[in-house]
TORKOL-4160 file (C-alpha; in steps of 0.2 Angstrom, whole numbers, padded with zeros to 4 digits, m for minus):
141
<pt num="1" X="0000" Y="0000" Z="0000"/>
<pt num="2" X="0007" Y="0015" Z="m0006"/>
<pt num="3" X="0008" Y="0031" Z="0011"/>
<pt num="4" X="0000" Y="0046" Z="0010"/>
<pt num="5" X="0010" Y="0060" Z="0010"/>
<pt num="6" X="0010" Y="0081" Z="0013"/>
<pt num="7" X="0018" Y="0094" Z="0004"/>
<pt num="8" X="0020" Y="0111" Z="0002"/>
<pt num="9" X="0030" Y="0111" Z="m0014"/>
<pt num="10" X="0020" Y="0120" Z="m0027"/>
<pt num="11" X="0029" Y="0112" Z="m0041"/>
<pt num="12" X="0021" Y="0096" Z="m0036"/>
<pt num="13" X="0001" Y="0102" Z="m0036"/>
<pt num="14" X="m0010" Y="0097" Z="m0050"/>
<pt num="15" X="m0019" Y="0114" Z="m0054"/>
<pt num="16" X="m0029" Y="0104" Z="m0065"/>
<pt num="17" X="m0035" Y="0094" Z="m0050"/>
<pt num="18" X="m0037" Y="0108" Z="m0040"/>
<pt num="19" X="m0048" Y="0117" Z="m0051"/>
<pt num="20" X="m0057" Y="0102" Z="m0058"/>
<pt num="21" X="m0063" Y="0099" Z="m0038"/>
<pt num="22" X="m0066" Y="0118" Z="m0032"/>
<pt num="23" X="m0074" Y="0124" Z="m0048"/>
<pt num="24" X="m0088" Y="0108" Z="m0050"/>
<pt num="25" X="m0089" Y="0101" Z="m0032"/>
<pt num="26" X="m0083" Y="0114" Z="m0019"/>
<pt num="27" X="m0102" Y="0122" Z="m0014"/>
<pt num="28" X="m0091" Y="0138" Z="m0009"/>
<pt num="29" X="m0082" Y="0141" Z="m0024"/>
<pt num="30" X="m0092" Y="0132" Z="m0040"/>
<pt num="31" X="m0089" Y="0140" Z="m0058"/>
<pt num="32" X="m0071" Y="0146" Z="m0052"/>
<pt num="33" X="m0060" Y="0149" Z="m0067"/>
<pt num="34" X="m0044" Y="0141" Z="m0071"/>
<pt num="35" X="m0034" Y="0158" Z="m0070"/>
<pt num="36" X="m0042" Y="0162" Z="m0050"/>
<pt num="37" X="m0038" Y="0145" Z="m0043"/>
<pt num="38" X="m0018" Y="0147" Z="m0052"/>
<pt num="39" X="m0019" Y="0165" Z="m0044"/>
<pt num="40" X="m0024" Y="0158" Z="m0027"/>
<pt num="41" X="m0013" Y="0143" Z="m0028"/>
<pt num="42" X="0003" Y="0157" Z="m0033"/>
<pt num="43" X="m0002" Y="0169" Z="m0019"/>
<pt num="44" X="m0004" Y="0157" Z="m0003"/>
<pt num="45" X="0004" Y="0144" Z="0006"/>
<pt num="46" X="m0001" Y="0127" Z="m0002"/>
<pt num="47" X="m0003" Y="0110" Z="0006"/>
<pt num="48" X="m0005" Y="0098" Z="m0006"/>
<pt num="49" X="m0010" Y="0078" Z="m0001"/>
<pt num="50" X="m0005" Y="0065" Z="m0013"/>
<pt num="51" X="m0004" Y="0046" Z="m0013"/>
<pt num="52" X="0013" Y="0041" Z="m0022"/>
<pt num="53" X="0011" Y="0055" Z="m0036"/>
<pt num="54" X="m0007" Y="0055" Z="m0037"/>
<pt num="55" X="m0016" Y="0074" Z="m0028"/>
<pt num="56" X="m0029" Y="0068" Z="m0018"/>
<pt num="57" X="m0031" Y="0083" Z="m0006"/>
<pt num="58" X="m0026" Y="0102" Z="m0003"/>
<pt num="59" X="m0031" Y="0116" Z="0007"/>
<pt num="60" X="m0021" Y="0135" Z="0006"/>
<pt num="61" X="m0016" Y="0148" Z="0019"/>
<pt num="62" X="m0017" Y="0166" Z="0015"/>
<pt num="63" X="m0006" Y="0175" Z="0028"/>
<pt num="64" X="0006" Y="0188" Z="0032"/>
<pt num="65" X="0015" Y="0173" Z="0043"/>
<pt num="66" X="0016" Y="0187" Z="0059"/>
<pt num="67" X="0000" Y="0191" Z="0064"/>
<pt num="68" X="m0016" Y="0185" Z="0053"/>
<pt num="69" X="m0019" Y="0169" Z="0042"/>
<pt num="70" X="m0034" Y="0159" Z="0033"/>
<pt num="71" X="m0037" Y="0145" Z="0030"/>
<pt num="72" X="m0048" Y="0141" Z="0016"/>
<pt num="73" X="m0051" Y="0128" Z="m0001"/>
<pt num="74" X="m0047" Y="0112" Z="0012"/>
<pt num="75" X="m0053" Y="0096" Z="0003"/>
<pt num="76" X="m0050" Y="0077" Z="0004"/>
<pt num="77" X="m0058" Y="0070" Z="m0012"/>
<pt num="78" X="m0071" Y="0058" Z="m0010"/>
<pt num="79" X="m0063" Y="0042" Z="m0012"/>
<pt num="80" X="m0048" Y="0047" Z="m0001"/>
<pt num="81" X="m0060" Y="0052" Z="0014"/>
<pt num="82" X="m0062" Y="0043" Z="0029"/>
<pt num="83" X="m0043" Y="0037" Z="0032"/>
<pt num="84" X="m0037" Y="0052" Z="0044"/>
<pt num="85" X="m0032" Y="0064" Z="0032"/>
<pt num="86" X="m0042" Y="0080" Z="0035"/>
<pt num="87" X="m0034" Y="0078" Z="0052"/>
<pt num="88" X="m0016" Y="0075" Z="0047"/>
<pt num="89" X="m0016" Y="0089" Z="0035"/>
<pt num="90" X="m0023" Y="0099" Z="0048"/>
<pt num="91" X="m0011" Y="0094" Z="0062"/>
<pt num="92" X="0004" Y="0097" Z="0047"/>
<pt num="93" X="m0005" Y="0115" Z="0044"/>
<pt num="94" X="m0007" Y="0121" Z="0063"/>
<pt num="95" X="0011" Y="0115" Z="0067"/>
<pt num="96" X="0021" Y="0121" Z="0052"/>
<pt num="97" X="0034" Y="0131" Z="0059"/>
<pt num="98" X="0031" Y="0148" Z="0049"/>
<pt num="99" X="0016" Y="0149" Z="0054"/>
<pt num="100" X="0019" Y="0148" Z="0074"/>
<pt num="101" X="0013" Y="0164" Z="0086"/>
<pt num="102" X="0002" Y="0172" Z="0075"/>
<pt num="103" X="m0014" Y="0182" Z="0084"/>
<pt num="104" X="m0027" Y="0176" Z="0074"/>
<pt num="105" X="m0032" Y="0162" Z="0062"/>
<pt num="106" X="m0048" Y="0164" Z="0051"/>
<pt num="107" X="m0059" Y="0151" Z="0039"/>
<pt num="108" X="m0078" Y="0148" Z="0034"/>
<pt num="109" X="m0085" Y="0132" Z="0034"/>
<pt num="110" X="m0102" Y="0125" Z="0030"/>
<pt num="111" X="m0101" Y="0107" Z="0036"/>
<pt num="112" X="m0083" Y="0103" Z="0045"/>
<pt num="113" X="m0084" Y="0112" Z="0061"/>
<pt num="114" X="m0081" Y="0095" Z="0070"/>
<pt num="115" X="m0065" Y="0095" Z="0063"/>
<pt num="116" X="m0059" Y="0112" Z="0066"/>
<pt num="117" X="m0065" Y="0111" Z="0084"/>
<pt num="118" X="m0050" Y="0097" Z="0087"/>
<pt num="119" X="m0038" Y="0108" Z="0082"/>
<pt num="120" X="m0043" Y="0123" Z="0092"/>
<pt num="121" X="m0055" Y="0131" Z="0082"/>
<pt num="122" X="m0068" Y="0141" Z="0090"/>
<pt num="123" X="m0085" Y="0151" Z="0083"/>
<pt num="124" X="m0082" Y="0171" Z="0081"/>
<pt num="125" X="m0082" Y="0176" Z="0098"/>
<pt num="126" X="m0088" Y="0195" Z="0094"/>
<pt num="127" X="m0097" Y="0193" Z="0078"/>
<pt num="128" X="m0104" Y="0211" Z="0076"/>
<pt num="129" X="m0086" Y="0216" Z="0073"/>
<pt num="130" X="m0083" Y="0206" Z="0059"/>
<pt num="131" X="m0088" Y="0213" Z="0043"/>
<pt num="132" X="m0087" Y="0206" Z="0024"/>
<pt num="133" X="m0090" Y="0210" Z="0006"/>
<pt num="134" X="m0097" Y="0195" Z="m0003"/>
<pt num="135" X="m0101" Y="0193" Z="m0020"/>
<pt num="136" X="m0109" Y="0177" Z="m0022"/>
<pt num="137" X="m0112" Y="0178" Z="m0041"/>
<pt num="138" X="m0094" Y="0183" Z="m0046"/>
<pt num="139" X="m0089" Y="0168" Z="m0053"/>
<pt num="140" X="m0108" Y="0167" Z="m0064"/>
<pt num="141" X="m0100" Y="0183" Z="m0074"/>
């Protein structure tokens, strides 16, 4: 049985994969162009999950590595689910060593707060100081 393995080198993600998963089965993201996820994807910190040299996974950190990150497109393809993965790339994202002391982590999530929760995560303490701009539709245009 081939191991599973995590990566941040970019030079090994599959931006076809990528895309292919955000645009048609991510609910948070679907329609996104090719061009947005490489954007994204040359812009953040990348973890990328594979088995041997096949993607099965990724999720991408936007950060100023001192004070602020986020955490957002964290997926585990379907037939890859179930096998502890969502939690050792989470382990692997919370301990990585560049992003140690900052003040604040941020994501959104519709369905994996159970996840998050291990690892520390916590609702929005002071939601009437948030504040977003969303345009939903953008992707549509």
């Amino acid at each position: 049985m081939i191991e599973y393995r995590i990566s941040t080198d970019k030079n090994e993600l599959n931006l076809g994969f990528i895309h292919a998963f955000l645009s048609k089965e991510a609910y948070w993201c679907q329609g996104i162009p090719l061009e947005t996820v490489k954007r994204s994807v040359e812009n953040s910190l990348c973890f990328g999950v594979y088995q041997g040299n096949e993607q099965v996974g990724f999720a991408r950190v936007i950060t100023d590595y001192a004070t602020i990150a986020y955490l957002g497109d964290v997926f585990i393809v379907s037939a890859h689910r179930g096998k502890g993965l969502s939690k050792r790339m989470m382990e692997t994202i919370m301990g990585y060593p560049a992003l140690q002391g900052l003040r604040r982590w941020i994501l959104l999530t519709g369905d994996a707060h159970d996840l998050y929760r291990q690892f520390g995560w916590e609702s929005v303490k002071n939601p009437e100081k948030w504040m977003e701009v969303v345009d939903s539709e953008v992707y549509k245009r």
